[in-house]
N, C-alpha and C positions, 0 to 999 in steps of 0.2 A: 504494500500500500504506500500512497506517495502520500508524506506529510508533508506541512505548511511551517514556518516560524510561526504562523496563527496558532496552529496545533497544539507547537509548544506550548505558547501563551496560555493557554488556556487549562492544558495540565499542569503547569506551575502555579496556577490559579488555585487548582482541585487542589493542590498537594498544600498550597498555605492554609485555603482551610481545613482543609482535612484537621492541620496544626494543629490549628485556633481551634477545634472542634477536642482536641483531647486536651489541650491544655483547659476548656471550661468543663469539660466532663472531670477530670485527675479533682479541677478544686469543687466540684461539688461532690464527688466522692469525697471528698475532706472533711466536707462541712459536715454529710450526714455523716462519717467515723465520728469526727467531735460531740456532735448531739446523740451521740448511742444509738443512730437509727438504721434501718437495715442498708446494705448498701451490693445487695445482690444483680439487682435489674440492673442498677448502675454500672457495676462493672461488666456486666454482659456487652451492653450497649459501649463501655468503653474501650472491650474486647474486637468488638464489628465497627467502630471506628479504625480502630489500628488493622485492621486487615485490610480495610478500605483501604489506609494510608499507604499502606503497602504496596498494593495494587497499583494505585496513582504515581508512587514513586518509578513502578518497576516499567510503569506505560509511560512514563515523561523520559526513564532511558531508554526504551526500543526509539521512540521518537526523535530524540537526540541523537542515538547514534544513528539512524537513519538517515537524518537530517546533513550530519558529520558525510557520511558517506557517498552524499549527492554531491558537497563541494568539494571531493578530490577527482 
């Protein structure tokens, strides 16, 4: 498949949030640790975040190097 710098663009977009997406999940798993409250579903959801992250990271290098490989 032929990608774009748009392409890029746009998975380094997914990948910041994705971040931003576990760094506010990490502190609200915090808060409910602090308050003794269960923090099960949380960490699920901040399990299939990081796998997302993953995913996003692993499609922004096929892209990159792709990309790498069209200008030699």
């Amino acid at each position: 498949m032929a990608y774009s710098k748009a392409d890029l663009e746009l998975v380094e977009r997914h990948v910041a949030q994705g971040e931003q997406h576990i760094i506010r999940q990490e502190e609200l798993i915090s808060r409910l640790r602090s308050r003794g409250l269960p923090t099960e579903e949380a960490e699920k959801l901040l399990k299939g975040f990081q796998e997302s992250l993953h995913e996003h990271r692993a499609h922004r290098d096929r892209i990159a190097e792709a990309l790498d490989d069209n200008e030699d």
